[in-house]
Backbone bond lengths (Angstrom), bond angles and torsions (degrees), N, CA, C in turn:
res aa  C-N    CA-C-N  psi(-1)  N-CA   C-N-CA  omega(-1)  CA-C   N-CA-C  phi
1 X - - - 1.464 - - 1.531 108.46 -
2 X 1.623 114.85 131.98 1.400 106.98 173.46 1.146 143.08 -91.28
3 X 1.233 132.99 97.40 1.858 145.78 -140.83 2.020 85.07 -32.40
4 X 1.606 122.42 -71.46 1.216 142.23 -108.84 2.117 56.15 -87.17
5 X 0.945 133.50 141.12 1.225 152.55 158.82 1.706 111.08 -81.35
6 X 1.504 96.67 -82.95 1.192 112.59 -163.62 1.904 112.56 -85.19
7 X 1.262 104.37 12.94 1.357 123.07 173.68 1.487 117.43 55.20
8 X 1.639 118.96 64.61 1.525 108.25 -155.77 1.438 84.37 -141.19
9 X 1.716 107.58 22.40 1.815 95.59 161.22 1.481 123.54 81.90
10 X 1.552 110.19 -16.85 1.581 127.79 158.26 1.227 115.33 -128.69
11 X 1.281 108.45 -179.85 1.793 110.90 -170.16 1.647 89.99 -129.62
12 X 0.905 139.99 131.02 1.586 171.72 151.28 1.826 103.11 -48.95
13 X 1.176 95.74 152.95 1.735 89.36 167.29 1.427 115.55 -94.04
14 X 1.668 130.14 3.69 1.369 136.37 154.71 1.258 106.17 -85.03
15 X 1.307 142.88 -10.56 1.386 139.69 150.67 1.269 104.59 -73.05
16 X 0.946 133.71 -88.88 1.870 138.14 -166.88 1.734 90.11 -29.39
17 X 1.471 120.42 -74.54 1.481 107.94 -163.06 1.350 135.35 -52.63
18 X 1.872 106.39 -20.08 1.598 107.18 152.35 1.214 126.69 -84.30
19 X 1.361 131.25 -21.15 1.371 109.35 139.01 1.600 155.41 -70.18
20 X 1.683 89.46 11.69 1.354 91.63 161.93 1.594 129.61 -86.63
21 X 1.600 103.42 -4.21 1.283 107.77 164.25 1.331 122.53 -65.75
22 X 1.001 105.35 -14.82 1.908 104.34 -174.79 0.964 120.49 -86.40
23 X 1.628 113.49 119.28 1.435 117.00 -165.68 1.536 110.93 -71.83
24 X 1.533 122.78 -36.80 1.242 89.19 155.55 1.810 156.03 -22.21
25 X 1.934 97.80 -58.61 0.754 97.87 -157.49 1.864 97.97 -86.32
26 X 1.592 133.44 -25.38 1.344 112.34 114.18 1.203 131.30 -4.46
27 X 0.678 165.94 -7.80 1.786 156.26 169.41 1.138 92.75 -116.28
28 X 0.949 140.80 -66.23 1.526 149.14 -165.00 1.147 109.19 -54.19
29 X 1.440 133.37 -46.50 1.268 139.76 -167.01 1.807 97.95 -87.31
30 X 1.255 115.80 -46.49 1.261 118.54 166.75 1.471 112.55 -36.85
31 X 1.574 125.93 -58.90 1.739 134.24 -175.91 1.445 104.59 -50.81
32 X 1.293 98.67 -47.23 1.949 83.26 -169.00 1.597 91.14 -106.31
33 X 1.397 133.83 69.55 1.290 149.38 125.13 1.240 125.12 66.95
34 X 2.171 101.95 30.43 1.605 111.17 -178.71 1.641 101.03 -89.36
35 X 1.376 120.95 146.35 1.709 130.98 156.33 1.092 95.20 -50.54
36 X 1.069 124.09 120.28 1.832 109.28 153.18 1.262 118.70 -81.14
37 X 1.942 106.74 -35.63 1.235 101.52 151.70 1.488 126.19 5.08
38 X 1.422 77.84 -102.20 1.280 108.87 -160.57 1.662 110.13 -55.02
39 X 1.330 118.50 -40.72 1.284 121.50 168.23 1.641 126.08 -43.24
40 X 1.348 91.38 -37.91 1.557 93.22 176.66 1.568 113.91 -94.17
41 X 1.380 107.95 -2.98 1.891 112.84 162.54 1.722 123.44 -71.41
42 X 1.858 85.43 -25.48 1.680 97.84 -178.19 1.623 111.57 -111.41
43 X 1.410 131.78 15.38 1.513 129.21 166.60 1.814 90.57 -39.83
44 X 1.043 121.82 -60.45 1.745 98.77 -154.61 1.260 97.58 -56.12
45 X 1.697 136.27 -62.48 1.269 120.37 -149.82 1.695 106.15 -78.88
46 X 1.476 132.51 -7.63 1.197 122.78 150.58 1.648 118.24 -76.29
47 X 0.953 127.45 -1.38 1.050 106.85 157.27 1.636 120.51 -132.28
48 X 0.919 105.08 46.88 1.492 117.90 -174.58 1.363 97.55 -101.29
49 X 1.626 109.89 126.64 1.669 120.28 165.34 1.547 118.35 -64.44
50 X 0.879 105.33 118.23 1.834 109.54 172.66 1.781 123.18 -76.01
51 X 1.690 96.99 7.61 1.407 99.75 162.55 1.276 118.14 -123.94
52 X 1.513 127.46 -17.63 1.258 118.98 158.35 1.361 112.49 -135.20
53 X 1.565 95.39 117.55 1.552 131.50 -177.70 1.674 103.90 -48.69
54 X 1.560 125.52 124.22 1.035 138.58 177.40 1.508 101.33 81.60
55 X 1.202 126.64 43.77 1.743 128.31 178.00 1.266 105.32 -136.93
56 X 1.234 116.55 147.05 1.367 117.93 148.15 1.573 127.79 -104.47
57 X 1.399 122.59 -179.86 1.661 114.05 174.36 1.455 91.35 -144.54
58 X 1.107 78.56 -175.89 2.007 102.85 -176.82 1.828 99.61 -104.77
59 X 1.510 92.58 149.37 1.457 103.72 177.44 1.139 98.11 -118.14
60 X 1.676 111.57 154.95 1.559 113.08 177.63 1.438 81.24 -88.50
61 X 2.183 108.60 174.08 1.198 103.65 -172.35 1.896 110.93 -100.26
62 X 1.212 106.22 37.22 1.409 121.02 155.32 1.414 115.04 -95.19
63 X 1.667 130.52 -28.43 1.262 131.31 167.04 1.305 115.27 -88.51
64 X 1.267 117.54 -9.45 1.844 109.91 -175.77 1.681 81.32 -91.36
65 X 1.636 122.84 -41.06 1.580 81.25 -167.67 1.278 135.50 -78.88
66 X 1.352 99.50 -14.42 1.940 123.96 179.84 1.660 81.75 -44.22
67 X 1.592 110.28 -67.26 1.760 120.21 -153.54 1.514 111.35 -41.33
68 X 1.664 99.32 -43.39 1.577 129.39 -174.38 1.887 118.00 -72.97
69 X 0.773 99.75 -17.16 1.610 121.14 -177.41 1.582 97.69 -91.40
70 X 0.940 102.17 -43.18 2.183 117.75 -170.25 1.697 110.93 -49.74
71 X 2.222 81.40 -27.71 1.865 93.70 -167.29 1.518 121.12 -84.87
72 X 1.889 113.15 2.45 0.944 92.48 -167.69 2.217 108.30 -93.20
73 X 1.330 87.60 167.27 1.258 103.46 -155.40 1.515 100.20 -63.85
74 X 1.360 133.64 -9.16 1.471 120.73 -170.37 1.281 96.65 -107.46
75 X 1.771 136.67 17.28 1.363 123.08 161.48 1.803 102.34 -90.94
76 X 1.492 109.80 169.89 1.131 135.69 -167.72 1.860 116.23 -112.87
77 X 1.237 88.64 104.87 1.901 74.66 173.65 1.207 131.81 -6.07
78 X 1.162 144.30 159.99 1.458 133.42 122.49 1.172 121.06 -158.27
79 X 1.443 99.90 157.96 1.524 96.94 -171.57 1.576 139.44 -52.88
80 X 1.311 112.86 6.58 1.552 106.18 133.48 1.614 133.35 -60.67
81 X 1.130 99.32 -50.43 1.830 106.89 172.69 1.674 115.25 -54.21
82 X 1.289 86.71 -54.94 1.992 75.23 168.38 1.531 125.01 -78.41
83 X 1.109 124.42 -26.93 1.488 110.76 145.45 1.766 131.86 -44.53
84 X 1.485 90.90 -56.23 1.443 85.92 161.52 1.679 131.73 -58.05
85 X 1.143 101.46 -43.74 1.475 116.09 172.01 1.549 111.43 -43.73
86 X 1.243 91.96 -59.13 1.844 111.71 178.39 1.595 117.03 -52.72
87 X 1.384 105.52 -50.80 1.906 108.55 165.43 1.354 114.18 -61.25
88 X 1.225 128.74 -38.85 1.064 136.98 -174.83 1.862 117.12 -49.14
89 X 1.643 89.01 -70.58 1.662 103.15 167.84 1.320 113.26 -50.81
90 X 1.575 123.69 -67.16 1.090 137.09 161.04 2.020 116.50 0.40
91 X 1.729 85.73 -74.79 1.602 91.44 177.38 1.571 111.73 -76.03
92 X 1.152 136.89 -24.48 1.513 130.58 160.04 1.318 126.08 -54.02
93 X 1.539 124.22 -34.36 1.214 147.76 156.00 1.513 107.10 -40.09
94 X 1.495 114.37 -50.33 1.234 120.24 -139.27 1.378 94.91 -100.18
95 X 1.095 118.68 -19.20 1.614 131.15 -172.93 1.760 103.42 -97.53
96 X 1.311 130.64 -44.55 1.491 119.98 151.82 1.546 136.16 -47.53
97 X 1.764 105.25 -39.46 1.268 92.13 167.14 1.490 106.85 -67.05
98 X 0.890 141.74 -56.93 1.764 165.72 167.92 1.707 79.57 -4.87
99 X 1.168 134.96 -87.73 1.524 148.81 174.14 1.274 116.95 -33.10
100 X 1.416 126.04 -54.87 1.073 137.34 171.49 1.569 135.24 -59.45
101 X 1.752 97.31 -34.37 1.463 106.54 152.47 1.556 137.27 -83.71
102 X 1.905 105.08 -0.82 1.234 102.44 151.67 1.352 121.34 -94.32
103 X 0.929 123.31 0.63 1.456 127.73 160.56 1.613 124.56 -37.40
């Protein structure tokens, strides 16, 4: 099945999440030792834009797999990931109060 749906050269995070139904691609991701779980717990923060807070973007499918490779369970934190992690919350934080004070 081909992630890029609508054929525009990136994959969307409404593309990636219907192909996570495919048990193929389940199995596959299972062999070389990604959670899918967990992969499909984190679509927002993989695809969350780091320049505008509450957005997402499209990855070409050389960056979804770097992202996708990141998930398997025998890599080790590092302090890139929690930085990233940390901007991440950070700008979600920052975008609720943002909401909350138009309230």
């Amino acid at each position: 099945k081909n992630m890029d749906e609508d054929g525009s050269g990136t994959i969307s995070k409404e593309e990636f999440a219907t192909v996570l139904d495919s048990e193929e691609l389940v199995r596959a991701l299972n062999q070389v030792g990604v959670d899918v779980e967990g992969l499909a717990e984190l679509v927002e923060v993989i695809f969350s834009d780091e320049e505008d807070i509450g957005q997402s973007r499209e990855l070409t499918f050389s960056e979804l797999m770097a992202k996708v490779l990141q998930m398997r369970g025998s890599n080790k934190i590092t302090v890139k990931d929690v930085v990233e992690f940390h901007k991440f919350v950070k700008q979600r934080m920052q975008a609720t109060s943002d909401e909350l004070r138009e309230l």
